[in-house]
N, C-alpha and C positions, 0 to 999 in steps of 0.2 A: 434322481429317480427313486432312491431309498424314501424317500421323506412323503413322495406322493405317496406311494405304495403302501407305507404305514398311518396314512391321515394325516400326517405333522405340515403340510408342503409349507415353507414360511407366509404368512402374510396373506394364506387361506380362509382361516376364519373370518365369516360373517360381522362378527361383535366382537367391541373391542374387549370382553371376559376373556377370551384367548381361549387355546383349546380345554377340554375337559378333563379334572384327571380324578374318574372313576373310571371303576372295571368297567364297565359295561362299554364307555365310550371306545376302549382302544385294544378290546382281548381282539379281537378279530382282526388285527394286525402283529400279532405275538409272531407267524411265521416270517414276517417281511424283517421283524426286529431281530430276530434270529441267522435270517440270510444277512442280515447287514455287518450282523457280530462275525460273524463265519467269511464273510466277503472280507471284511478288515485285517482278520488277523490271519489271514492266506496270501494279502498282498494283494488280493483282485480288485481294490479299487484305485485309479489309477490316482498318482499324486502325495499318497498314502502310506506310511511305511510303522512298522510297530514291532514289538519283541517281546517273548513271553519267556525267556532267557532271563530268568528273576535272581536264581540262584546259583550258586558253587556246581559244579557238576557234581553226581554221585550222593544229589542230597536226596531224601526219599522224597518218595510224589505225593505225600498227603501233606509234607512241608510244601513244596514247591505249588499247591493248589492253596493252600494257604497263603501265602505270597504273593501271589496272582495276585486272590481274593481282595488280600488289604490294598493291594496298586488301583485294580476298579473300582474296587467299593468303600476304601478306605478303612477296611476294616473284612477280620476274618470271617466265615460263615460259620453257624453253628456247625459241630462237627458232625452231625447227625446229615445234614446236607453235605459237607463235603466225604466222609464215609458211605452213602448212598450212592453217590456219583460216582465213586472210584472202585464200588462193587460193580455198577453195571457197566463199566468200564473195562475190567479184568479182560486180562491179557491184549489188549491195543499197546500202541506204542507209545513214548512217555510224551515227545512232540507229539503226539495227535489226541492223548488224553488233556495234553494243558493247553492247546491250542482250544478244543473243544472246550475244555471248564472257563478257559477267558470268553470265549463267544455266550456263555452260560451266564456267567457274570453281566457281559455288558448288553446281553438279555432280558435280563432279571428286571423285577419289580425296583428292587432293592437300587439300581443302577440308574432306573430309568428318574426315579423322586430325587437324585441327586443332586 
């Protein structure tokens, strides 16, 4: 149901170019990509299981969001996004800010051209 929901369903497209990858074609599926990152890493899709447990306990979260960052993305985010994210974050809990920055990550632009 994810895949309808965001346009991707496999084996939908008309031509065999496959689907489109400009903005225009797939912004208006950013929420469905979103539910999906957020549905993953809570455990709500059945089948499915994941861990954003990266680090040592007691390390600080702007490491641990780092860490994340390089497992989805392969690599860290500049710090100005991940410093952005962790401001309007303040004061949530540290499971629900890195749960939330994985879902952010597997989100992302950056995620999606992988």
């Amino acid at each position: 149901p994810y895949l309808e929901a965001m346009g991707q369903a496999p084996s939908r497209w008309p031509t065999p170019d496959g689907f489109p990858d400009h903005q225009l074609a797939w912004v208006h599926s950013l929420r469905w990509r979103w539910q999906f990152a957020a549905d993953l890493l809570q455990g709500k899709i059945p089948g499915t299981r994941t861990s954003t447990a990266l680090a040592t306990a007691g390390s600080p979260l702007p490491d641990l969001c780092r860490a994340v960052a390089r497992q989805v993305l392969g690599q860290a985010l500049p710090d100005q996004i991940t410093d952005g994210f962790l401001a309007a974050a303040a004061g949530r809990s540290q499971p629900d800010v890195l749960s939330e920055w994985a879902a952010l990550c597997l989100a992302s632009p950056r995620f999606q051209w992988r």
